[in-house]
C-alpha positions in Angstrom: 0.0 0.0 0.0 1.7 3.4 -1.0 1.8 6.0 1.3 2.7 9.1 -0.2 2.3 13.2 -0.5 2.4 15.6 -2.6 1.0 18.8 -1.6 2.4 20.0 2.0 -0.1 23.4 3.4 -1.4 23.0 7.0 -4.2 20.6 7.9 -7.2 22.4 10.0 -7.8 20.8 13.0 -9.4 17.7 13.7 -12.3 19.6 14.9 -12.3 21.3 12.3 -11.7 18.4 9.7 -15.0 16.4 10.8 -17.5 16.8 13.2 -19.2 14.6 14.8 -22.8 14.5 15.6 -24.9 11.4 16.4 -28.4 10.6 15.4 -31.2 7.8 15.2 -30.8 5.4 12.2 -34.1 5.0 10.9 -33.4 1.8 9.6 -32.1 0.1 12.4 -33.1 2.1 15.5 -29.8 2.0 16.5 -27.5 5.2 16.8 -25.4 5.9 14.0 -22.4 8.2 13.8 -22.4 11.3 10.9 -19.5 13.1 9.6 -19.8 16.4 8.4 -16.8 17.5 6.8 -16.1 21.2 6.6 -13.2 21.1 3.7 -13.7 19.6 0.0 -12.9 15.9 0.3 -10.0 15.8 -2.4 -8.2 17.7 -0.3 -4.3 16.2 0.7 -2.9 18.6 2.9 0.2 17.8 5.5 0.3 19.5 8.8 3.2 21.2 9.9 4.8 19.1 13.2 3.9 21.3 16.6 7.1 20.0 17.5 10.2 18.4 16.5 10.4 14.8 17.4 13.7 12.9 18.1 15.1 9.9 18.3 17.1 7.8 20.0 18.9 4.7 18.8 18.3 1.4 21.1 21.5 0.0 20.8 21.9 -2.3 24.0 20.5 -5.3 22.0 21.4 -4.5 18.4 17.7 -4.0 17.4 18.2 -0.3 16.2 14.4 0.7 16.9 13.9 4.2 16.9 12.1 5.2 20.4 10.3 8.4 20.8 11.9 11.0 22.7 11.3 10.1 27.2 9.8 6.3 26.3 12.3 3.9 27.1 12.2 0.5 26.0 10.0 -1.1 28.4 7.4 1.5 28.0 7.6 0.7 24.7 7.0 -3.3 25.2 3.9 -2.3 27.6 2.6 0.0 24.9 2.7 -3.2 22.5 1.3 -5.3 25.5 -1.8 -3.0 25.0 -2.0 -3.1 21.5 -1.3 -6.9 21.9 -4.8 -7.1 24.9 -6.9 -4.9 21.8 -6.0 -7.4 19.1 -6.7 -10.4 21.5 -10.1 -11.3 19.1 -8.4 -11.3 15.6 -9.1 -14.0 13.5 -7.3 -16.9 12.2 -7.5 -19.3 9.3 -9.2 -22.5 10.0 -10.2 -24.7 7.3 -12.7 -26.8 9.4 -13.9 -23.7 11.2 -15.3 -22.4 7.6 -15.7 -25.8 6.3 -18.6 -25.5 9.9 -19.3 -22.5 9.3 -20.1 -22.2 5.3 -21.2 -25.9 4.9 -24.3 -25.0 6.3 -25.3 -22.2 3.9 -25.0 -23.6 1.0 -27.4 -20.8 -0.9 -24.8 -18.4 0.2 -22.0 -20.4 -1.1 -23.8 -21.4 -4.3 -24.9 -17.8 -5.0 -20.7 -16.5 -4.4 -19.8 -18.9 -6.9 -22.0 -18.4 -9.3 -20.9 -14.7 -9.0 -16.7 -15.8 -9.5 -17.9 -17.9 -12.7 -19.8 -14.7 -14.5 -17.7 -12.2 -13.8 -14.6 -14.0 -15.1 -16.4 -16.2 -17.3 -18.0 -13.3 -19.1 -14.3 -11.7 -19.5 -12.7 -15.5 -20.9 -16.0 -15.1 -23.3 -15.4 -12.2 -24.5 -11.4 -12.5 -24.8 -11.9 -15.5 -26.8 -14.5 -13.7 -29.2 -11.9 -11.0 -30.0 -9.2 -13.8 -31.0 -12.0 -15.5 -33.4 -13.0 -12.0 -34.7 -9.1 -11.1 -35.1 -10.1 -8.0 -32.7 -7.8 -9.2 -29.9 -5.1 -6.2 -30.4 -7.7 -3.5 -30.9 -9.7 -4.2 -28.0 -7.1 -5.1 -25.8 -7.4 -1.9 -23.5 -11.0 -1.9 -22.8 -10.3 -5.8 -22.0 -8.1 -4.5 -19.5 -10.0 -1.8 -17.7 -13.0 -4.6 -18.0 -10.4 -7.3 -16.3 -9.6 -4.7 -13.5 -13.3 -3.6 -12.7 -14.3 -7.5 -12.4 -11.3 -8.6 -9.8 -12.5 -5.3 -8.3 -16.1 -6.5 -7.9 -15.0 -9.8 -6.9 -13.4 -8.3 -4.0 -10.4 -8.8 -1.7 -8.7 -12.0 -3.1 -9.3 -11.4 -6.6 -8.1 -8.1 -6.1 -4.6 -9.6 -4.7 -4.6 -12.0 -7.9 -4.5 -8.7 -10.1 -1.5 -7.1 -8.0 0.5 -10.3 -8.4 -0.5 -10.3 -12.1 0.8 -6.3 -13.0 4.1 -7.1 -11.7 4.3 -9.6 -14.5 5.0 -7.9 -17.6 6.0 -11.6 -19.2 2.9 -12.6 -18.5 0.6 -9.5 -19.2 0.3 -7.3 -22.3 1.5 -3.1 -21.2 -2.2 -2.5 -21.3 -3.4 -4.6 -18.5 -0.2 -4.0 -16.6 -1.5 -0.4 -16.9 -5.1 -1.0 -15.8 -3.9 -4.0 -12.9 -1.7 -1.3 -11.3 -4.2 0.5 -10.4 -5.4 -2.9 -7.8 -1.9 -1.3 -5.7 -3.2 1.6 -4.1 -6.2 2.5 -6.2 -9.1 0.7 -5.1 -12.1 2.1 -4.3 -13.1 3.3 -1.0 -15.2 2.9 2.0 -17.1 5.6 3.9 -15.2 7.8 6.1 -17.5 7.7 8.7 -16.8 3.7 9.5 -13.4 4.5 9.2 -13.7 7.3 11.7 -15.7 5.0 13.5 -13.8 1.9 13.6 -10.5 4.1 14.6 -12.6 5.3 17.8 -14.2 2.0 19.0 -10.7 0.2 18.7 -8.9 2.6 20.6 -11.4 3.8 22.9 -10.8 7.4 22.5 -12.6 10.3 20.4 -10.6 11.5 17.3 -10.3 14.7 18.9 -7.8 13.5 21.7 -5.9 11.3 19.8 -4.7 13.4 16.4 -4.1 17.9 15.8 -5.5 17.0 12.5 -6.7 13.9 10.1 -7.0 14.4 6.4 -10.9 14.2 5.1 -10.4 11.1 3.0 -8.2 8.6 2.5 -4.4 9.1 1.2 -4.5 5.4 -0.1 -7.5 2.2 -0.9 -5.6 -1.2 -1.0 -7.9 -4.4 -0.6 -7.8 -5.0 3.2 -8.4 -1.4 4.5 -7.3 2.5 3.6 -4.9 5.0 4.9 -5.3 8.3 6.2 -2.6 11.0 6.8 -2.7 12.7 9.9 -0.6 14.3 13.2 -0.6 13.0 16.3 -1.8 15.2 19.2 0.7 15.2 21.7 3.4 15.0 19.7 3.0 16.5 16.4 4.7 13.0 14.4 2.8 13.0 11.2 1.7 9.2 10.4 -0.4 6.9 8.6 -3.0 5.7 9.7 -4.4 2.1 8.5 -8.1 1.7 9.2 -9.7 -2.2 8.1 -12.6 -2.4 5.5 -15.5 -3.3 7.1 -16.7 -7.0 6.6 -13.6 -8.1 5.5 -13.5 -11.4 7.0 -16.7 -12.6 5.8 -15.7 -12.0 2.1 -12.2 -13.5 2.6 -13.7 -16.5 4.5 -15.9 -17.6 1.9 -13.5 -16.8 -0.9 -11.2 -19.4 0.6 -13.8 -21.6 1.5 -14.8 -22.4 -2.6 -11.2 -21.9 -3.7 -9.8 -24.4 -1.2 -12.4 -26.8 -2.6 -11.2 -26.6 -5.9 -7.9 -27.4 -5.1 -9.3 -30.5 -2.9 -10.7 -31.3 -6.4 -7.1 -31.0 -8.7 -5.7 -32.6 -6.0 -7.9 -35.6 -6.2 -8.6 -35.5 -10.0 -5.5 -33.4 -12.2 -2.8 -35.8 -12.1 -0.4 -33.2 -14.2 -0.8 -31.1 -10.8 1.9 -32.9 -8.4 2.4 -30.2 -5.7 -0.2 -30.7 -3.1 -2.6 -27.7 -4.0 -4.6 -27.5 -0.9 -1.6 -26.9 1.3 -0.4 -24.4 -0.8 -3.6 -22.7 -0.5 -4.0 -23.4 3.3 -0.9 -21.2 3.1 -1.9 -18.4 1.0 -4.9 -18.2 3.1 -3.0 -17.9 6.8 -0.7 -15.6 5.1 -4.2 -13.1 4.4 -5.8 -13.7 7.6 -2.7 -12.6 9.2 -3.1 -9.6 7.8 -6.2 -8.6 9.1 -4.5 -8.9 12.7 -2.8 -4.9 12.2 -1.0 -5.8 15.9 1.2 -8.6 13.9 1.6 -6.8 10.7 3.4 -4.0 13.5 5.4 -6.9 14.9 6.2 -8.1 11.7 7.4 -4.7 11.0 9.4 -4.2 14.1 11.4 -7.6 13.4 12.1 -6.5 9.7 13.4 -3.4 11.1 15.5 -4.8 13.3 17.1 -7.4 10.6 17.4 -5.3 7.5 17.4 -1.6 8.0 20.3 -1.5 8.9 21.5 -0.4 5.3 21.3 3.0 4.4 19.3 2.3 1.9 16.6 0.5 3.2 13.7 2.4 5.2 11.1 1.1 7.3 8.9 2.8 9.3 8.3 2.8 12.9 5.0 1.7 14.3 3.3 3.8 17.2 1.6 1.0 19.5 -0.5 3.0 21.7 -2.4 3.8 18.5 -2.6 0.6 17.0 -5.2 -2.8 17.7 -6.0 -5.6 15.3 -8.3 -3.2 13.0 -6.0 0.1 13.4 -2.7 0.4 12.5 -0.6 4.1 12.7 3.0 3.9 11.5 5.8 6.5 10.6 4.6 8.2 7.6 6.5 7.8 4.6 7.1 10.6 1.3 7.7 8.7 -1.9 6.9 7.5 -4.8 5.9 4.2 -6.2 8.7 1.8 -7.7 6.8 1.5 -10.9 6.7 5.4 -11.7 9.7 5.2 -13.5 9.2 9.2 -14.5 8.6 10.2 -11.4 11.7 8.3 -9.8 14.0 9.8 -12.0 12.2 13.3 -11.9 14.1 13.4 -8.5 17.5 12.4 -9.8 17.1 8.7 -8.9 17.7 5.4 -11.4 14.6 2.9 -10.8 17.4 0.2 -11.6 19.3 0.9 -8.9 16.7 1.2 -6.4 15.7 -2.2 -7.6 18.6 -3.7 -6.7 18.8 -2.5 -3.8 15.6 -4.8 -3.4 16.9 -7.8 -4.9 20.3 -7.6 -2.4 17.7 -7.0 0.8 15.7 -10.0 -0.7 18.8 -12.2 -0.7 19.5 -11.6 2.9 15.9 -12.0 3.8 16.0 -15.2 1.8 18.9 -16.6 2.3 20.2 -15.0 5.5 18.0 -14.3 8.3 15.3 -16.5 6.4 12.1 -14.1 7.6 11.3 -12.4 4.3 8.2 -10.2 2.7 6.4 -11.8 0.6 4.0 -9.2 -0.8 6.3 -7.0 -2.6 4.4 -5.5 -4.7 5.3 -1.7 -6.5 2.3 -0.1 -4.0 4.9 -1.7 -1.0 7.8 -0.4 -2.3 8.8 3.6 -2.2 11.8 5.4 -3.5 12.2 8.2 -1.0 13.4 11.0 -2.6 16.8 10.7 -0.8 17.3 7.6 -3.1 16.3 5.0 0.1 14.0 2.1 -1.0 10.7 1.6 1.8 9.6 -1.0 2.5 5.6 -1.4 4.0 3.0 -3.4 4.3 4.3 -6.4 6.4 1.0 -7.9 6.9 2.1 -10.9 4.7 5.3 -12.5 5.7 7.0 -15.6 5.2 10.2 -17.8 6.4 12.8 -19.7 4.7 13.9 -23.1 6.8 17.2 -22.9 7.7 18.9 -26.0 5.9 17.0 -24.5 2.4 18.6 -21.3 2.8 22.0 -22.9 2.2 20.9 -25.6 -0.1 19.5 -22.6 -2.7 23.0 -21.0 -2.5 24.5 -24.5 -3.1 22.1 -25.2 -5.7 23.4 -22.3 -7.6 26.7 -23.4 -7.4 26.3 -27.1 -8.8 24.1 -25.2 -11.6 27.3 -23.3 -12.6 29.4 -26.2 -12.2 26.7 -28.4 -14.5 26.8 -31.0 -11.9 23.1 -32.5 -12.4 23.6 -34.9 -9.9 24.3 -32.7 -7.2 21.4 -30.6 -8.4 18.9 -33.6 -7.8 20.2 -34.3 -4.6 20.0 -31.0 -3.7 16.0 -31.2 -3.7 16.4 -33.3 -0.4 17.4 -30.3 1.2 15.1 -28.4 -0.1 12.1 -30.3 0.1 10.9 -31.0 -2.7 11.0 -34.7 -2.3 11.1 -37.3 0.1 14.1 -39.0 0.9 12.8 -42.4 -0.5 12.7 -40.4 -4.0 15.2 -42.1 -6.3 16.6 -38.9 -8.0 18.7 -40.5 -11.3 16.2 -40.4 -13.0 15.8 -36.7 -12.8 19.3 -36.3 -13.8 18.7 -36.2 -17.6 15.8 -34.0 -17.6 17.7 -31.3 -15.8 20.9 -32.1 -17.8 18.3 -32.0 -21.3 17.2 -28.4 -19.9 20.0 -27.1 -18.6 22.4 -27.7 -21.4 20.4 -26.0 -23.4 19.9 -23.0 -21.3 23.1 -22.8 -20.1 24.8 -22.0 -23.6 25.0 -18.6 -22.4 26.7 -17.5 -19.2 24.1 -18.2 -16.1 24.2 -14.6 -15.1 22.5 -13.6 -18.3 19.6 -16.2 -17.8 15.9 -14.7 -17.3 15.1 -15.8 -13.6 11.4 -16.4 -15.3 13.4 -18.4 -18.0 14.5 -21.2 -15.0 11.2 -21.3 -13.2 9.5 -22.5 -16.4 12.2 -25.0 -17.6 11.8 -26.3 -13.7 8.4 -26.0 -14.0 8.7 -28.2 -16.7 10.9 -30.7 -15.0 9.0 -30.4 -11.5 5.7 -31.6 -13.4 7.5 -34.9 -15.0 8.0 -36.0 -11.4 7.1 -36.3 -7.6 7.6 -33.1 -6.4 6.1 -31.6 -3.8 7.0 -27.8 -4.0 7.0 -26.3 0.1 4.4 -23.3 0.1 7.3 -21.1 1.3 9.2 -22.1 -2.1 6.3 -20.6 -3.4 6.5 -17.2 -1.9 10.1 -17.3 -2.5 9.2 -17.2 -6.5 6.7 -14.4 -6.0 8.9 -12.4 -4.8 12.1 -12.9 -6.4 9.2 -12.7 -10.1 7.8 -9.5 -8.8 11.0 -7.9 -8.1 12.3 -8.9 -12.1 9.0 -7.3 -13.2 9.7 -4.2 -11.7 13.0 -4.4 -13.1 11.7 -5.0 -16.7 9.7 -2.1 -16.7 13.3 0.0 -16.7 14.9 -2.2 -18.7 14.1 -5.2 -20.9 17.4 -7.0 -20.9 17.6 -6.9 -17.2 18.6 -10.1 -15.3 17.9 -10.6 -11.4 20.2 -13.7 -11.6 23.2 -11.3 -12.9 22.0 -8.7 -9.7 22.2 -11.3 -7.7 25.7 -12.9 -8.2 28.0 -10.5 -5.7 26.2 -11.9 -2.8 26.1 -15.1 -4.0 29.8 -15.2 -4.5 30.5 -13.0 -1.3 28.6 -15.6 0.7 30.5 -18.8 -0.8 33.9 -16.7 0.1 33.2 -15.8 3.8 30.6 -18.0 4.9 32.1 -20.5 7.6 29.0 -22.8 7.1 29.9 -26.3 5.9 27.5 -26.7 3.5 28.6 -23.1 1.7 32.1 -24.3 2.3 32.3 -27.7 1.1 30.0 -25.9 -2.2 32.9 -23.5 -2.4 35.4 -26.6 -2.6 33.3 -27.5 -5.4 33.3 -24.8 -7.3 37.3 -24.3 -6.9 38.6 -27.4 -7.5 38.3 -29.7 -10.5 40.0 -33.0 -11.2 42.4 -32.5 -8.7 43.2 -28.8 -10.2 42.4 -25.4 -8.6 40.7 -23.1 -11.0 42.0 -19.8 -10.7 39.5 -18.5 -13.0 36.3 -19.3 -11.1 38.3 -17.6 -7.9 39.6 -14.3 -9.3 35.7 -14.2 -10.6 34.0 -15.0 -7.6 36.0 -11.9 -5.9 35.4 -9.7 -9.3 31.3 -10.2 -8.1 31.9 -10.5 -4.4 33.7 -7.2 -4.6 30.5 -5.7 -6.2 28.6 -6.8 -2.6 28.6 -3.6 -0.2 28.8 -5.9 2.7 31.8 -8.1 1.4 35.2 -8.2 3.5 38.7 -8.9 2.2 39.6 -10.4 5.6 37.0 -12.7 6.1 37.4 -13.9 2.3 38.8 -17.5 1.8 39.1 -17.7 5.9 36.5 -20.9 5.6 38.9 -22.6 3.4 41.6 -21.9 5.5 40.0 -23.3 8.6 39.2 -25.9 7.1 42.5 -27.0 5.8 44.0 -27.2 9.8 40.8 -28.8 10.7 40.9 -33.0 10.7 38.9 -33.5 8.3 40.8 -31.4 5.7 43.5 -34.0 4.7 42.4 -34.3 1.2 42.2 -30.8 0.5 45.6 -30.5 2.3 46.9 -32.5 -0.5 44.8 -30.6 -3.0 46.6 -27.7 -1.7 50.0 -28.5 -1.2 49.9 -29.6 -4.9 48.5 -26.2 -6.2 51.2 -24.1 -4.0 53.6 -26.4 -5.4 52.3 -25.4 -8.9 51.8 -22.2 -8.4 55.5 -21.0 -6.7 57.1 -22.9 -9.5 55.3 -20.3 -11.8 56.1 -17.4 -9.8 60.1 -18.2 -9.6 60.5 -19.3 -13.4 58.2 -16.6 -15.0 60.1 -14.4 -13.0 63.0 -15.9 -14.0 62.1 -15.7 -17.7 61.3 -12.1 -17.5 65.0 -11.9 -16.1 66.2 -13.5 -19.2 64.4 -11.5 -21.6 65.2 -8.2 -19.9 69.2 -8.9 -20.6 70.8 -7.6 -24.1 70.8 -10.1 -26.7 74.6 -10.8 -27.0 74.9 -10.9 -23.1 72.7 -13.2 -23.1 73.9 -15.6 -25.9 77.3 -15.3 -23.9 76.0 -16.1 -20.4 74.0 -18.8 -21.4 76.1 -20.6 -24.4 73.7 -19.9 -27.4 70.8 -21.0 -25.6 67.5 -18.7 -26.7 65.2 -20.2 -23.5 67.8 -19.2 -20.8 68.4 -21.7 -17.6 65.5 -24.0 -18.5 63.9 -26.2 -21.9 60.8 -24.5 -21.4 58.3 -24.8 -24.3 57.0 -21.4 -25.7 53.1 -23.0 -24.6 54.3 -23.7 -21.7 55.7 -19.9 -20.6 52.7 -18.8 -21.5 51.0 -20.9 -19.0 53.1 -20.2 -16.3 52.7 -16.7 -17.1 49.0 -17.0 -17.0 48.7 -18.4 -13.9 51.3 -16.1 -12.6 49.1 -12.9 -14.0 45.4 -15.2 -12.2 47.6 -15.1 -8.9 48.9 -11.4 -9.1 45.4 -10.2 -10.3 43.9 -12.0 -7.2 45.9 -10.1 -5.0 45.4 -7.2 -6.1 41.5 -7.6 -5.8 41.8 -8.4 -2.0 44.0 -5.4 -1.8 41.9 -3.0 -3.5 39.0 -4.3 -1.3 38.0 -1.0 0.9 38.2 -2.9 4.3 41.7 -4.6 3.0 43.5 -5.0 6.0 47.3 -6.9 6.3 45.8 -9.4 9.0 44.0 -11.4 6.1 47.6 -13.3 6.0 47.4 -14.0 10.2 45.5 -17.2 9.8 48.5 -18.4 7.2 51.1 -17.4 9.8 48.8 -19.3 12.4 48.6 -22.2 10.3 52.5 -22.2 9.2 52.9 -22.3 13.2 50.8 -25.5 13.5 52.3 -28.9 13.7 50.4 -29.7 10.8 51.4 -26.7 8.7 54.8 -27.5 9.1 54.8 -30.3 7.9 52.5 -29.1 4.6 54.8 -26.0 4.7 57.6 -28.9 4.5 55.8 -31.0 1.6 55.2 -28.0 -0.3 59.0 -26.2 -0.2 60.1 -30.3 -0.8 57.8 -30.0 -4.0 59.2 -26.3 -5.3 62.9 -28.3 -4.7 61.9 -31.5 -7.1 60.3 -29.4 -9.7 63.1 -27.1 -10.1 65.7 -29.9 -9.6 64.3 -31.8 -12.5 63.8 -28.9 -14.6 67.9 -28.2 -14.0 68.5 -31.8 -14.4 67.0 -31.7 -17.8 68.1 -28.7 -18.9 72.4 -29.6 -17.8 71.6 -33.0 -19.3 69.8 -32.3 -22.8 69.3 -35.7 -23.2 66.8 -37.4 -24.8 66.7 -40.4 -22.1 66.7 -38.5 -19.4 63.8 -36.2 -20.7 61.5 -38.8 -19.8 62.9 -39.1 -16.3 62.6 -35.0 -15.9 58.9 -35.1 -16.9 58.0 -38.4 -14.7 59.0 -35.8 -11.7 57.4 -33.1 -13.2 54.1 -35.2 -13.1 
């Protein structure tokens, strides 16, 4: 839900904004509140603060929550404790509470149904007449505006369908992403007066006592409730205010009821379908009736606070508890502008682009960090502030990634670069997706058939929708069982690339999203990340430079990524017990590698001396102390070059500090290292003996000796 400004004069008063005055319903005999409101209802007007609030950091527990001004923390936990006692009847989902509830009204149920079918039947009718007539193109746009109007008559849930579906320019022609964006923050509205209403009876207190000033109608309409701008009384903080649409659980509740009973039927009859629908559903449908419960979207807020704004890029607004119950919800108010205004964004000097990644890297390490992640981020949630800070609000819907996943998707990614299709099936284990009696091999060639194909290009410049439907394809051949959170994990990580698109076409989350990915496989001590980083270094016995120096090319890119801690798994690893084959590993490549570094060296020497000098010192020979093949400098000077060029990245890292080489000192003072330190100076001393040999010899027998040690 967008919560923005754009005209900034002084409110009136509250009193002077609406007035109360009660009076007899006629139609009920009950008393009814009236609102008569003194200034012209399109007004948006901000009130100046009576005084300026500040702020103090909490910063005994790391949390970072800004407190108001004289409220210390535990004030602030009893103030959620209230809001906590207010919310105390929210609802929650429960499939056999509606199942009760609904089963016995079948006229009510029948009569909902038959309204879902017409309204979107009448639009698939009328859609497919259009193709037949060869009018698709020209009626395209009143299609759209009819599309939007019927997901907005169908109510809440349909009216979330049409958010996730204008994020999706793959999926949706410009002219319904047009009309659908307008399901964000456009919707249409409920009467003040139950708003003003609702606000007083949840928090007991008139609207005079508890705001300076309210604006006449709502700032924003989303599908759960509306915002209002307005100033709090005693201190002057301008917030939004979330107020709940009235009836809202009665038209969720049914709307779940039917749809969960068509999933109970593809479940049971569509065989093609082999993800359990209904749980994926049953999901969906706590996810929404958590947001009706305002108390927990302002705890989920609070706990995304605390894990990721701690960038200075990332903004999430406070909540203000003593003003907020399970239908009410006041939070910091926010200025900016929609993610999808791409004019507007850069209007202020901003680059929508960069504001999106900035969304993708805070996805990443909600994903695949902390593992508590939103899952509704849709453009109407996301605002670039016009100090170039991406906000994030609306936490109603949130979601969590199980721990063991969260690394199994990083090392997922890494046996997809590697092309290791075995390890990629095995990998669903971890994630899920099948049970462990599951024989994967034959998997194996389905994902080597597809990825093959797709990976003929770099993986960085594959289309993140690209993988989901050649997956897709690959999911629905076999018994998987994709976890609802995997689910929410797509949305998001979709939603995000069609906000990107909008900027630019070519754009490519999975190429946004390599720096952490490689910053995480270099400084993450976990063993799964570590022994996936082993993978990705070392092939056939043989340390690939290449994927190293590129790793720390992207990892560099990451804003959180530290020179020190780079590589430190590895070298943990190496003193640990279980390291003795990639001791071996090791020794062999510093064996390799110092030999490089002393003869290209040494062949630089040569070449720098005059020609006649050198044909003196040397006896005629052109290739100086050693036979050395001209294919053969140039791979020593290659790998030379990989090792220099590697160095110099960690060096030119902004946090490069000369205590990255104390854990080799610590390991060359180990038992352990001494001896490797032992094996590998003992390996420099053959190498370059035998080399010497050969070249003092210059005999054909004993060539074949020389190499057999070079081996």
């Amino acid at each position: 839900m967008s919560l923005t400004a754009n005209h900034h004069s002084m409110l009136p008063s509250c009193a002077d904004v609406v007035r109360l005055s009660r009076a007899k319903s006629s139609s009920s005999g009950g008393r009814k509140v009236k609102l008569r409101v003194t200034v012209p209802r399109a007004a948006l007007v901000e009130a100046r603060p009576q005084q300026q609030v500040a702020a103090i950091r909490d910063v005994s527990n790391g949390a970072g929550v800004a407190l108001q001004v004289g409220r210390d923390r535990a004030e602030d936990m009893q103030a959620e404790a209230r809001a906590m006692q207010r919310a105390a009847g929210a609802s929650v989902y429960s499939p056999e509470l509606l199942a009760t509830k609904y089963g016995s009204r079948p006229f009510k149920v029948v009569s909902r149904a038959l309204q879902i079918f017409t309204g979107l039947g009448s639009f698939a009718l009328k859609v497919w007449l259009d193709r037949l007539n060869g009018e698709l193109d020209r009626n395209m746009r009143l299609r759209a505006v009819e599309l939007r109007q019927t997901f907005t008559n169908l109510g809440p849930t349909f009216v979330k369908i049409g958010q996730g579906l204008s994020t999706r320019p793959d999926l949706c022609p410009p002219q319904y992403l047009e009309e659908l964006s307008e399901l964000q923050d456009a919707l249409p509205t409920f009467p003040d007066a139950q708003a003003f209403s609702c606000i007083e009876r949840e928090l007991g207190r008139s609207l005079d006592t508890i705001y300076s000033s309210i604006s006449a109608s709502p700032i924003a309409a989303a599908s759960l409730g509306q915002v209002y701008k307005a100033q709090l009384k005693y201190s002057g903080q301008i917030v939004a205010v979330k107020v709940q649409r009235l009836g809202i659980e009665e038209a969720i509740g049914l709307d779940f009821y039917l749809i969960r009973g068509v999933g109970i039927l593809i479940n049971k009859y569509v065989d093609i379908v082999t993800s359990d629908v209904v749980a994926l559903i049953d999901e969906f449908a706590r996810r929404v009736y958590q947001e009706l419960n305002y108390v927990q979207e302002g705890q989920n807020a609070r706990r995304f606070k605390k894990l990721y704004a701690d960038k200075a890029d990332v903004l999430v607004p406070d909540i203000f508890w003593d003003y907020t119950s399970g239908k009410v919800l006041t939070m910091e108010w926010v200025e900016g502008v929609k993610l999808n205004e791409q004019e507007a964004i850069e209007r202020q000097g901003l680059k929508v682009l960069d504001l999106v990644n900035t969304g993708i890297q805070c996805s990443l390490r909600q994903l695949l960090e902390y593992g508590y992640f939103h899952a509704d981020p849709h453009p109407g949630n996301l605002l670039a502030t016009p100090d170039g800070k991406l906000a994030f609000l609306d936490f109603g819907m949130m979601s969590e990634t199980p721990e063991e996943a969260r690394f199994a998707i990083i090392g997922h990614v890494v046996h997809m670069v590697n092309r290791d299709y075995e390890a990629m099936a095995r990998d669903y284990y971890a994630l899920d997706f099948l049970s462990p009696d599951v024989d994967v091999s034959p998997i194996v060639p389905a994902l080597r058939n597809f990825f093959d194909d797709a990976l003929n290009s770099t993986v960085s410049e594959l289309n993140f929708k690209t993988l989901v439907d050649g997956l897709g394809a690959v999911l629905y051949q076999y018994p998987f069982n994709v976890p609802a959170y995997y689910a929410l994990i797509l949305r998001s990580l979709t939603v995000l690339e069609g906000l990107a698109l909008y900027a630019d076409p070519k754009f490519k989350v999975l190429a946004a999203s390599y720096p952490y990915f490689a910053k995480r496989l270099l400084t993450d001590p976990n063993p799964y990340l570590r022994d996936a980083l082993i993978e990705l270094l070392f092939k056939d016995g043989k340390f690939r430079w290449n994927r190293l120096e590129n790793l720390l090319v992207q990892g560099k890119q990451d804003r959180d990524f530290s020179a020190k801690d780079a590589l430190q798994p590895v070298l943990k690893l190496l003193l640990g017990p279980d390291g003795i084959e990639l001791r071996d590993l090791v020794i062999k490549e510093a064996v390799r590698v110092s030999e490089a570094i002393i003869l290209s060296s040494a062949i630089e020497s040569f070449n720098s001396i005059p020609g006649p000098m050198r044909t003196f010192v040397f006896n005629g020979n052109t290739n100086g102390p050693f036979t050395i093949s001209s294919a053969e400098q140039q791979s020593l000077m290659e790998l030379r070059t990989q090792v220099i060029n590697i160095w110099g990245l960690l060096r030119s890292s902004e946090n490069f500090d000369p205590s990255l080489l104390q854990p080799i000192l610590q390991v060359l003072q180990e038992p352990e290292a001494r001896t490797i330190g032992g094996r590998v100076v003992g390996g420099i001393s053959q190498r370059l003996a035998a080399r010497l040999l050969q070249q003092v010899l210059r005999a054909p027998e004993t060539t074949a000796s020389a190499a057999q040690l070079l081996s």
